[in-house]
GULO-834548 format. One line per field, with one value per atom (N, C-alpha, C, O): atom name; x, y, z; residue in one letter. Coordinates in pm, whole numbers. Layout:
a: [CA ...]
px: [X ...]
py: [Y ...]
pz: [Z ...]
r: [A ...]
// end
This chain:
a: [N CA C O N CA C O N CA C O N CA C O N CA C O N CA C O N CA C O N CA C O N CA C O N CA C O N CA C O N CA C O N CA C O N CA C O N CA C O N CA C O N CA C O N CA C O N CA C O N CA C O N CA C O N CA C O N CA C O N CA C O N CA C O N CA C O N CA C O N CA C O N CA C O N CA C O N CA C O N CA C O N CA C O N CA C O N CA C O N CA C O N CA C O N CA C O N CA C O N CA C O N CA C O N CA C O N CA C O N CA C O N CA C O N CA C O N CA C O N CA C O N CA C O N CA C O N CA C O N CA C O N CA C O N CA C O N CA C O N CA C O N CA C O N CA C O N CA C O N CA C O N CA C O N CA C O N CA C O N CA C O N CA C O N CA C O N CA C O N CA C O N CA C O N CA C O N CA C O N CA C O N CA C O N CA C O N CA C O N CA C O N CA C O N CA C O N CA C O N CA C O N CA C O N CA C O N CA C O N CA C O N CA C O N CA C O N CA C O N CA C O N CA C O N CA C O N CA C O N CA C O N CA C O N CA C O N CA C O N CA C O N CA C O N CA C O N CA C O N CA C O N CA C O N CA C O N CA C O N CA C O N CA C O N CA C O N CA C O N CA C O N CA C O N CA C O N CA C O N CA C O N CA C O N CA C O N CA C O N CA C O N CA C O N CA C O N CA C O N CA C O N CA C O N CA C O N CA C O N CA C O N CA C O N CA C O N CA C O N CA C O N CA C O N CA C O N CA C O N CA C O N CA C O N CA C O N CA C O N CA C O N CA C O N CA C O N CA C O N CA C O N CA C O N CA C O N CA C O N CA C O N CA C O N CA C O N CA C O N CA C O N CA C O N CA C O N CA C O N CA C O N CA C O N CA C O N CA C O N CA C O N CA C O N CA C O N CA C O N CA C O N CA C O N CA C O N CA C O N CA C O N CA C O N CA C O N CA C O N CA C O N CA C O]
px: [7958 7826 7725 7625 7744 7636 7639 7525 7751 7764 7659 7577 7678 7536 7398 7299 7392 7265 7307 7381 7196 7223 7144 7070 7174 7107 6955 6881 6930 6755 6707 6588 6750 6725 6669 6696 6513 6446 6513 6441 6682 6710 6791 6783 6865 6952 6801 6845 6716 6610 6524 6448 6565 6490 6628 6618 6751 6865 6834 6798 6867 6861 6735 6735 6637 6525 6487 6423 6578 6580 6696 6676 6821 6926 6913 6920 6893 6797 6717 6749 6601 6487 6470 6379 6563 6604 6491 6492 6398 6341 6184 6104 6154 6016 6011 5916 6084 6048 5954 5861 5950 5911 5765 5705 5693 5622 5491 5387 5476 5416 5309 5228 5291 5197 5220 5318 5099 5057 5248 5323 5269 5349 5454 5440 5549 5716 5639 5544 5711 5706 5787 5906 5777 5879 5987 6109 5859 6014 6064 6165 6070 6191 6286 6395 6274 6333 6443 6562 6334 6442 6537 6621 6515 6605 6691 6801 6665 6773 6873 6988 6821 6906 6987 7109 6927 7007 7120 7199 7099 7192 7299 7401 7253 7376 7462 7581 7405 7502 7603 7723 7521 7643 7771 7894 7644 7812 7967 8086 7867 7957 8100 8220 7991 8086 8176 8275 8168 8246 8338 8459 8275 8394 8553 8670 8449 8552 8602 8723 8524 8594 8600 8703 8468 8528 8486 8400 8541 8532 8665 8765 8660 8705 8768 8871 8692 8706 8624 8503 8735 8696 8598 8616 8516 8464 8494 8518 8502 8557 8449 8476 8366 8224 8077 8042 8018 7891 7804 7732 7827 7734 7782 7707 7899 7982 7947 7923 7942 7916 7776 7752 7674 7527 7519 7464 7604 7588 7610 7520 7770 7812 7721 7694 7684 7550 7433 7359 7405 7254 7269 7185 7431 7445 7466 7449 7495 7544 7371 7344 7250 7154 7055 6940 7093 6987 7072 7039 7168 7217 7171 7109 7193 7098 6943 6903 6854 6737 6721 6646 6818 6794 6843 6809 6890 6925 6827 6802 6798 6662 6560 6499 6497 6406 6456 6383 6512 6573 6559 6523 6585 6587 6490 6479 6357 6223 6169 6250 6049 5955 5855 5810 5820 5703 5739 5850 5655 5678 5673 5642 5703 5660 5518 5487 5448 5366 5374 5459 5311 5291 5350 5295 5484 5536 5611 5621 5660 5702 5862 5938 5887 6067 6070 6149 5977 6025 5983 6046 5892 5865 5986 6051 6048 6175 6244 6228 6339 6455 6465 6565 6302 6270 6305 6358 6260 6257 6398 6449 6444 6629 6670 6712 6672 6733 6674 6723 6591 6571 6618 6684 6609 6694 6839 6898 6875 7039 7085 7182 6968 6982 7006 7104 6892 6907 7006 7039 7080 7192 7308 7384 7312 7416 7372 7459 7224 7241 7235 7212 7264 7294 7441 7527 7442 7596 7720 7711 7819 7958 7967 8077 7815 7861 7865 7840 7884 7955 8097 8162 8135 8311 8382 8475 8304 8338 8357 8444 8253 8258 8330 8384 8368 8447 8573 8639 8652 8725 8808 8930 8703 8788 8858 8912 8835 8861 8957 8976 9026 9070 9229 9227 9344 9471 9558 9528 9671 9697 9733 9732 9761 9842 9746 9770 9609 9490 9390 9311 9416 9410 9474 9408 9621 9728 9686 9697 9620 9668 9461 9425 9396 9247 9264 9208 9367 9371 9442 9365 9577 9648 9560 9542 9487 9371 9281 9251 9191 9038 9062 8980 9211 9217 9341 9400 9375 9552 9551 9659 9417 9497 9508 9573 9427 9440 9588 9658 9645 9773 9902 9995 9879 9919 9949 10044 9806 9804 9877 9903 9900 9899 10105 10188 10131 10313 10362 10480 10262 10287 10272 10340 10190 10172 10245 10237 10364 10486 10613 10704 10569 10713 10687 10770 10609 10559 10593 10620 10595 10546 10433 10418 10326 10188 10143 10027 10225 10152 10091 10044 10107 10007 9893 9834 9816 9719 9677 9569 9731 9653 9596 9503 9680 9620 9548 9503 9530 9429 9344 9297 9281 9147 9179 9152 9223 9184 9048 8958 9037 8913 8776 8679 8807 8693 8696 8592 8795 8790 8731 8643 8787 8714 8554 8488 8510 8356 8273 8180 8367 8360 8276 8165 8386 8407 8376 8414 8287 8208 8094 7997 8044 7888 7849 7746 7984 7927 7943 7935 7976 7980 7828 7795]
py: [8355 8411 8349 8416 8204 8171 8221 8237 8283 8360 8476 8495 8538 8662 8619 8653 8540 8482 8331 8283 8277 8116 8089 8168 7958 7913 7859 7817 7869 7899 7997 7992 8106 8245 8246 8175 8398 8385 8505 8577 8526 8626 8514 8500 8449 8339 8220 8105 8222 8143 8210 8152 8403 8449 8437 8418 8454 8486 8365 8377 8251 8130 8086 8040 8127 8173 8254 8231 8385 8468 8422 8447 8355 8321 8187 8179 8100 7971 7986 7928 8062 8052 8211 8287 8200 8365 8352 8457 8253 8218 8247 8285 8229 8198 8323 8400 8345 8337 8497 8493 8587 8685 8703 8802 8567 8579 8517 8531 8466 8457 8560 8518 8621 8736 8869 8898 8924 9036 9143 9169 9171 9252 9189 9083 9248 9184 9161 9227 9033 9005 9108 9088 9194 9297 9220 9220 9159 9082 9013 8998 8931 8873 8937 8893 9051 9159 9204 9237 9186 9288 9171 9215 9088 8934 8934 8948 8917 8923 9006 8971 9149 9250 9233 9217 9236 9237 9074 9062 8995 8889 8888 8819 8976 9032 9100 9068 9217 9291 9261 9289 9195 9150 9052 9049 8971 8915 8973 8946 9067 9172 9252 9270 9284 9320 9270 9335 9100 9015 8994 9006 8956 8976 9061 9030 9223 9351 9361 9377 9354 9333 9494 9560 9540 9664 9769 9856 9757 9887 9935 9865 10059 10137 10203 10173 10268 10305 10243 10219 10211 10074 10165 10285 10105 10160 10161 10045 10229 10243 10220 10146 10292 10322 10250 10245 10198 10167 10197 10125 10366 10429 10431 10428 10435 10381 10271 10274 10155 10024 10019 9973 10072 10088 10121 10047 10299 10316 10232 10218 10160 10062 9962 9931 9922 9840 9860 9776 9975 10014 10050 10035 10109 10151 9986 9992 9844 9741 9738 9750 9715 9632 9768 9747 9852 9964 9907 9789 9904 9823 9718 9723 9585 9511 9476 9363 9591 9598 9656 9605 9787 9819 9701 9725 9615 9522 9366 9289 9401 9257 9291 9204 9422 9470 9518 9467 9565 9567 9398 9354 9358 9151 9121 9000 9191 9120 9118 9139 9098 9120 9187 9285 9162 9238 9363 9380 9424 9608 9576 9462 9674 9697 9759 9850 9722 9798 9948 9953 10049 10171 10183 10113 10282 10302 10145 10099 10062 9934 9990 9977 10049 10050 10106 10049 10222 10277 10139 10105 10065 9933 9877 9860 9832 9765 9781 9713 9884 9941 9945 9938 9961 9938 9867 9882 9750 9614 9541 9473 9594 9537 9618 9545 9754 9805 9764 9812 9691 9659 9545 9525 9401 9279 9311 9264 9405 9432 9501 9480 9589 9609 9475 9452 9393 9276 9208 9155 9205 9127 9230 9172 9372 9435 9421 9444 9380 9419 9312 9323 9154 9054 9001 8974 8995 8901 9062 9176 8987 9148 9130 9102 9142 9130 9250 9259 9333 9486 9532 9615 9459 9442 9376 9429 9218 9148 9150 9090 9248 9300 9394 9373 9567 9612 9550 9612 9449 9392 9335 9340 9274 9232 9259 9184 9435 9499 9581 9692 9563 9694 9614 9491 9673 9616 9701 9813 9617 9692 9824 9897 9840 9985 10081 10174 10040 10130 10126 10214 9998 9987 10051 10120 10076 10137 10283 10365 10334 10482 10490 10603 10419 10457 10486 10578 10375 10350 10519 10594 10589 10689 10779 10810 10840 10960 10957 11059 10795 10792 10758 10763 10726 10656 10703 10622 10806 10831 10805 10777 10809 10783 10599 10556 10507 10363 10348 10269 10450 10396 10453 10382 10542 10586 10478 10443 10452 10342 10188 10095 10184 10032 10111 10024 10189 10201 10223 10227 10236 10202 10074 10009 10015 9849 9770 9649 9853 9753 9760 9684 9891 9919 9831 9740 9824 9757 9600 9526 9526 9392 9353 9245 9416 9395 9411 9449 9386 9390 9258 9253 9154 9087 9067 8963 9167 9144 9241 9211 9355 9423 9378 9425 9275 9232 9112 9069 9067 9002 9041 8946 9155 9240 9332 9449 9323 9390 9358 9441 9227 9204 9276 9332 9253 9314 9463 9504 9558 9691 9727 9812 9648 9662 9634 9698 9564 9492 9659 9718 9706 9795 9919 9965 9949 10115 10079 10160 9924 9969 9951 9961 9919 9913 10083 10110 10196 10342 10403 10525 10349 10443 10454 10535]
pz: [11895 11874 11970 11997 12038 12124 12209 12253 12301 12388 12400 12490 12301 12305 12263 12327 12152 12109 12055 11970 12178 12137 12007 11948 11974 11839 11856 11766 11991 12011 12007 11973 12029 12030 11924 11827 11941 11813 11724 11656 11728 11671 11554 11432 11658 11555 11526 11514 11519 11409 11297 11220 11307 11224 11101 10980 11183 11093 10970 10853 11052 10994 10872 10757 10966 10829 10691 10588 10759 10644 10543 10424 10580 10531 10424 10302 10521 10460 10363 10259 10363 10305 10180 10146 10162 10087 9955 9891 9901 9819 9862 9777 9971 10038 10134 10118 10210 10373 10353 10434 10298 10225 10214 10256 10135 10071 10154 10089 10257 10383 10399 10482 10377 10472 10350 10281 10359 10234 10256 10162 10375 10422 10496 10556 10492 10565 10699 10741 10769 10879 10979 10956 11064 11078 11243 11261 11345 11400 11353 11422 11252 11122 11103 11138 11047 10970 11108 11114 11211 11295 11423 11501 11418 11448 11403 11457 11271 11168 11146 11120 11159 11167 11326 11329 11415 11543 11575 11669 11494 11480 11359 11353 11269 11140 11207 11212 11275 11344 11469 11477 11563 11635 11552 11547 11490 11395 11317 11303 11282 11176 11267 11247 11385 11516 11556 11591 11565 11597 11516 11536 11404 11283 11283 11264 11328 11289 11169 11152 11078 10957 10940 10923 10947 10837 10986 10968 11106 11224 11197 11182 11193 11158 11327 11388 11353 11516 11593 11585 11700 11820 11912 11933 11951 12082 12208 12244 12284 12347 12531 12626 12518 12603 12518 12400 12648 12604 12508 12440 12513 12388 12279 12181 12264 12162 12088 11968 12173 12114 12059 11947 12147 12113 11986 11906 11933 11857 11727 11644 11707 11618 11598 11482 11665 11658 11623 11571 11650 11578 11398 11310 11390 11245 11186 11065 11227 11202 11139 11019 11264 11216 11154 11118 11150 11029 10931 10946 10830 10764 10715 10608 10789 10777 10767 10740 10791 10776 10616 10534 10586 10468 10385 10270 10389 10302 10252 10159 10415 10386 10343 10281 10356 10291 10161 10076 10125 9937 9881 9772 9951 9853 9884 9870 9942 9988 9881 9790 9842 9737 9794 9734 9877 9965 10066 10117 10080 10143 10274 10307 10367 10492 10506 10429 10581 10607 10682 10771 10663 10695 10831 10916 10883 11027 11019 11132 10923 10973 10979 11075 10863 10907 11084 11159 11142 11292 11356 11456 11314 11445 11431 11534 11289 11273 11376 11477 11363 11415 11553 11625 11592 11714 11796 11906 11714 11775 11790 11878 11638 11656 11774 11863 11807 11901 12099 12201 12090 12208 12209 12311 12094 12113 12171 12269 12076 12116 12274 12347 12285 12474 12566 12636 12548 12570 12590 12696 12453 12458 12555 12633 12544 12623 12763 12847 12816 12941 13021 13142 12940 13034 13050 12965 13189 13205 13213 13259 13143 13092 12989 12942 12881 12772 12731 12611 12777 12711 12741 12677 12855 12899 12764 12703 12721 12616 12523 12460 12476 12365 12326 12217 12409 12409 12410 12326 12468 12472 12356 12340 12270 12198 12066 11984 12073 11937 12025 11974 12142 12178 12183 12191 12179 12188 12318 12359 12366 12492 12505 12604 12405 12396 12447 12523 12386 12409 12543 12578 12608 12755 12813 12890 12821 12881 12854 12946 12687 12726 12803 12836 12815 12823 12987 13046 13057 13221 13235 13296 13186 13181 13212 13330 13105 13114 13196 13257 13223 13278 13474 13565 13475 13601 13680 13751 13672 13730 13861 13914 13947 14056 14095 14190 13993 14018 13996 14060 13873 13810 13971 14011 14009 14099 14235 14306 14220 14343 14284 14361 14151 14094 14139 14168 14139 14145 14279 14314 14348 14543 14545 14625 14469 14513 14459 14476 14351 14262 14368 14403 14397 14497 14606 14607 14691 14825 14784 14879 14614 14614 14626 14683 14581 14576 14480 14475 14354 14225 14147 14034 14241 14180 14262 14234 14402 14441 14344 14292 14300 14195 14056 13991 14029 13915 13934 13828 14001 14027 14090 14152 14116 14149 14006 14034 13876 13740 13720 13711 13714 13654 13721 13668 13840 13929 13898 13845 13920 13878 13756 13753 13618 13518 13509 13428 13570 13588 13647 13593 13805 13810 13778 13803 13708 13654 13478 13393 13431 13306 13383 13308 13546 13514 13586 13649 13548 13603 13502 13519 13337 13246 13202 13116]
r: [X X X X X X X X X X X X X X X X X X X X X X X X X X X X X X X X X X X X X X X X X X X X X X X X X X X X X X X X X X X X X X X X X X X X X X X X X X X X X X X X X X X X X X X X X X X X X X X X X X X X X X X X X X X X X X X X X X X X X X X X X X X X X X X X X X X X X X X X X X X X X X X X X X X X X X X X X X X X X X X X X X X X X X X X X X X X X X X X X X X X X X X X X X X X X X X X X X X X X X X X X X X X X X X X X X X X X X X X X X X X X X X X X X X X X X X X X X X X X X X X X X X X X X X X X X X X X X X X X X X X X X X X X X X X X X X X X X X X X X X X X X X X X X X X X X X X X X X X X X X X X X X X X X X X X X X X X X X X X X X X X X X X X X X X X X X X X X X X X X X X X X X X X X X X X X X X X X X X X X X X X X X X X X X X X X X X X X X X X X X X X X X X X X X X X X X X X X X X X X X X X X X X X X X X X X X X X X X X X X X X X X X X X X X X X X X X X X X X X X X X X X X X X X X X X X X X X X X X X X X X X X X X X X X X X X X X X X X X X X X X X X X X X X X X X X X X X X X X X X X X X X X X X X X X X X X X X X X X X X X X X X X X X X X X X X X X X X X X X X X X X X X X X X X X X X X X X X X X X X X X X X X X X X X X X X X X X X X X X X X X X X X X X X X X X X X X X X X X X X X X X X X X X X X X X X X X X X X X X X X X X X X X X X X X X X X X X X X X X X X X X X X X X X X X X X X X X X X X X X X X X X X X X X X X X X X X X X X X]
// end
């Protein structure tokens, strides 16, 4: 989890706050604090992600993941606001959601953390058939370069191809 959000991050200090302070943290201000709410939500969800406990279908593409993620921390927003005591203020759930959904851009659009993430729910079988359909002529070129004896300059330029062909989806 530090990988995407370190434990300075004010997503992992709202988590920690709202988690921590499940007694208080609420009752602060006439109305929900809403970047709280939405920290919190965007650090539940990547967790939950990480977890994989209950994904059902892997993602596969960026928008994919976006989407799993946005249904992770709307989730989590409806939940911290149900155990609040105090309301949102008027238009606060659209600022919410808002706000979780731009932390989480954030987190997808630094570094390969959307290679990574895709990554680690996917198993080979499903690499093998994703390369089949999306790439025939790499696979093409990867069985001239087995025959020739050049299959391990190919796999060692994988990584780079993959880096690739996710920053054109």
């Amino acid at each position: 989890m530090d990988r995407f959000l370190a434990p300075h991050s004010p997503e992992a200090q709202a988590h920690s706050l709202v988690t921590e302070n499940t007694l208080s943290w609420d009752m602060e201000h006439p109305s929900l604090n809403e970047t709280l709410i939405a920290g919190c939500a965007s650090y539940q969800s990547l967790s939950r992600y990480l977890t994989g406990a209950d994904l059902v279908f892997h993602p596969r593409t960026r928008k994919e993941l976006e989407d799993v993620l946005r249904r992770y921390s709307y989730d989590a927003i409806h939940n911290i606001v149900a155990r609040a005591r105090s309301s949102l203020a008027p238009g606060g759930y659209s600022r919410v959601c808002h706000i979780a959904e731009r932390s989480l851009h954030s987190v997808l659009d630094s570094d390969d953390n959307v290679v990574v993430l895709l990554s680690l729910h996917t198993s080979p079988v499903e690499i093998n058939l994703f390369l089949t359909v999306h790439l025939p002529g790499i696979l093409r070129y990867d069985c001239l370069l087995s025959k020739l004896g050049g299959l391990f300059f190919f796999l060692s330029l994988s990584p780079l191809l993959w880096r690739i062909f996710f920053l054109y989806l």
